[in-house]
TIRO-2110 file (N, C-alpha, C; in Angstrom, 1 decimal):
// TIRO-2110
42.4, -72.0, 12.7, N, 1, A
42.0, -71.0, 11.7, CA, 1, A
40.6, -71.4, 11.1, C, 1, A
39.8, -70.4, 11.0, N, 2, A
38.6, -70.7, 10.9, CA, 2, A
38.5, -70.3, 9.0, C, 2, A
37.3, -71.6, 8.5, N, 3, A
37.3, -71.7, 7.3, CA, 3, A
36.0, -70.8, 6.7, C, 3, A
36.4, -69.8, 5.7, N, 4, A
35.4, -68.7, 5.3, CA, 4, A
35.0, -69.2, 4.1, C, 4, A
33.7, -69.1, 3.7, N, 5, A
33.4, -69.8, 2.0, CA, 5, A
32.4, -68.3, 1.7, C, 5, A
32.6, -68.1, 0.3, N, 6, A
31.7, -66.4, 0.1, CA, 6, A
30.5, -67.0, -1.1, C, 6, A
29.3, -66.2, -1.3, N, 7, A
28.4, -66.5, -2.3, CA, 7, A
29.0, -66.1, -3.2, C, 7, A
28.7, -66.9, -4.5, N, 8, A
28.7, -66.1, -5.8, CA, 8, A
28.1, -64.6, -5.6, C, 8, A
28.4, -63.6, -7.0, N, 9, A
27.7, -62.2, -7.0, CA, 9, A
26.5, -62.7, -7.1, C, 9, A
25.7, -61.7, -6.5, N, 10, A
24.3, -61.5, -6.9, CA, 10, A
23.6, -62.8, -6.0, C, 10, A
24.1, -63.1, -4.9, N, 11, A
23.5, -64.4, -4.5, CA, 11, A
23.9, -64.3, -2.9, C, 11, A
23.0, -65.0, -2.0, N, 12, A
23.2, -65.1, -0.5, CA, 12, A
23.7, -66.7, 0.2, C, 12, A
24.5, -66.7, 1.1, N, 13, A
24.4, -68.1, 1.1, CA, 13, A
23.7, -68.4, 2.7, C, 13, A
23.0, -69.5, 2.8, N, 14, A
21.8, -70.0, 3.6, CA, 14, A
22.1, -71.2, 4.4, C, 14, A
22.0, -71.0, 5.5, N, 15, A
21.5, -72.6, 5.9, CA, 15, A
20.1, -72.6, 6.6, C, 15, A
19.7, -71.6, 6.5, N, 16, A
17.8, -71.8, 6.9, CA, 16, A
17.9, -70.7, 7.7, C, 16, A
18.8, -70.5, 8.4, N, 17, A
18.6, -69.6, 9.6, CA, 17, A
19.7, -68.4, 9.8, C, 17, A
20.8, -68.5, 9.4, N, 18, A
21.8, -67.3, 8.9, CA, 18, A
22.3, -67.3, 7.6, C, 18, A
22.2, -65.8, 7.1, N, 19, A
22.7, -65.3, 5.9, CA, 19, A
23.8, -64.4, 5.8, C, 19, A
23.9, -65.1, 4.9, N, 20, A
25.2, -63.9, 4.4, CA, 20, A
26.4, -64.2, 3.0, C, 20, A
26.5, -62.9, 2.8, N, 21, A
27.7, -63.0, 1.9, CA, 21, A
29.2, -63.6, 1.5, C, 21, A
29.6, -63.6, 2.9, N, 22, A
30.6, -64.4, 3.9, CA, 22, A
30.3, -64.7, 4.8, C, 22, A
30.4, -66.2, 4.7, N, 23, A
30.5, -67.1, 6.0, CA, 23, A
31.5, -67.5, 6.9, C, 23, A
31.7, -67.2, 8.1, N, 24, A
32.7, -68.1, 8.7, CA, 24, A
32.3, -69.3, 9.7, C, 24, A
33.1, -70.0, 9.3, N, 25, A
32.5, -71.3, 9.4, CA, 25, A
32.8, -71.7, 10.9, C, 25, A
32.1, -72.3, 12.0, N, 26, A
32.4, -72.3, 13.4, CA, 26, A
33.4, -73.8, 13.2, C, 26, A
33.6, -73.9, 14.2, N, 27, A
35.1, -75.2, 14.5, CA, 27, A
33.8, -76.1, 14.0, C, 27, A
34.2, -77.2, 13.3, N, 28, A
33.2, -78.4, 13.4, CA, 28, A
32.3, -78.4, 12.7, C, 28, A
31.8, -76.9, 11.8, N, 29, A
30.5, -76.6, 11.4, CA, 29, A
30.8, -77.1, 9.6, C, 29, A
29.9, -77.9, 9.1, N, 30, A
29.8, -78.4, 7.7, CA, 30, A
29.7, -77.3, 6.6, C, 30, A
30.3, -77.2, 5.4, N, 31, A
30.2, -76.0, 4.8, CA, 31, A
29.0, -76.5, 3.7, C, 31, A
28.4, -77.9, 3.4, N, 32, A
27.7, -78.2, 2.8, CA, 32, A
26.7, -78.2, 3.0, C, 32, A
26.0, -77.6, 4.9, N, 33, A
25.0, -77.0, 4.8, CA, 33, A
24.4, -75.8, 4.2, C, 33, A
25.4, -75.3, 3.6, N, 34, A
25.0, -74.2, 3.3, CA, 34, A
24.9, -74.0, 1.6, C, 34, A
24.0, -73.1, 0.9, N, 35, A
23.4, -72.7, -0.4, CA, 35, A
23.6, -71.6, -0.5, C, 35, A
23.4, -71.5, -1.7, N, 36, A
23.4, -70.0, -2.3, CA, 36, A
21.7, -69.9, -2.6, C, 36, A
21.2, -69.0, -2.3, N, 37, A
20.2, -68.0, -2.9, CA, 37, A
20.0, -66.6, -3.5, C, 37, A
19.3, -66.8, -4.1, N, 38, A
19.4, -65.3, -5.1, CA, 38, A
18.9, -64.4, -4.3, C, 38, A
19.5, -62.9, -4.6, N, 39, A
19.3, -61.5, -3.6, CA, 39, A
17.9, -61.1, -3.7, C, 39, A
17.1, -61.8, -4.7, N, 40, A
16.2, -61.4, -4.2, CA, 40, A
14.9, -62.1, -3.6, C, 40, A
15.7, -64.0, -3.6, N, 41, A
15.0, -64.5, -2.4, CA, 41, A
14.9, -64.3, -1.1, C, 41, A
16.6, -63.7, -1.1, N, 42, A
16.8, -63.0, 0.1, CA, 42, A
16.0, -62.0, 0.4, C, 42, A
15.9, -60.9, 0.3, N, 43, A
14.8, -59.8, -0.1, CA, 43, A
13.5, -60.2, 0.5, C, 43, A
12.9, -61.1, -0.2, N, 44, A
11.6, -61.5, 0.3, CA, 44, A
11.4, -62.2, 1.4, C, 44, A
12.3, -63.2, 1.5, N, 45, A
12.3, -63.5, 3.2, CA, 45, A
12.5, -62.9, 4.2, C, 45, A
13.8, -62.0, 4.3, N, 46, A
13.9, -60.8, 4.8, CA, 46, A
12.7, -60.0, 5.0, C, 46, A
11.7, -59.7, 4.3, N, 47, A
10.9, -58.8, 3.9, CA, 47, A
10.0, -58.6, 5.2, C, 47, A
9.7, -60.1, 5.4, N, 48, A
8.6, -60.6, 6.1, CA, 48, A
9.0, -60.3, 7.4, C, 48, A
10.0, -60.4, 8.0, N, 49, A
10.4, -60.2, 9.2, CA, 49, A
10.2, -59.1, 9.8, C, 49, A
10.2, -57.9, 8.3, N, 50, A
10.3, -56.2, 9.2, CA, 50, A
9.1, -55.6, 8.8, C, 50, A
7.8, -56.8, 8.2, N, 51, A
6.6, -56.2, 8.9, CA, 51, A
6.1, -56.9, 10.6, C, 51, A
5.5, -55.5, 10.8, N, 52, A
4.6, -55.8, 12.3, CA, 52, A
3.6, -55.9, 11.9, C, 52, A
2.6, -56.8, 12.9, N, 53, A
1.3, -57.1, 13.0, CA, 53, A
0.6, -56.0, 13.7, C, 53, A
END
């Protein structure tokens, strides 16, 4: 059974490279890599991705 950990409201949780709300955690995978960020750090990181040059 795979272990799910969720962000507080109003917040994303991170390990540098996937986001989300709910996480499910792969076999083996540390849940301590992971953080919460606020929705609107998220937002702005996000942001950057979906301009083109």
């Amino acid at each position: 059974m795979r272990k799910v950990i969720e962000a507080s409201k109003g917040c994303i949780l991170t390990n540098g490279k996937t986001y989300g709300r709910k996480i499910y955690l792969a076999q083996g995978e540390d849940e301590s890599c992971y953080y919460e960020i606020s929705q609107a750090e998220y937002e702005a990181l996000t942001s950057d991705e979906d301009k083109v040059f």
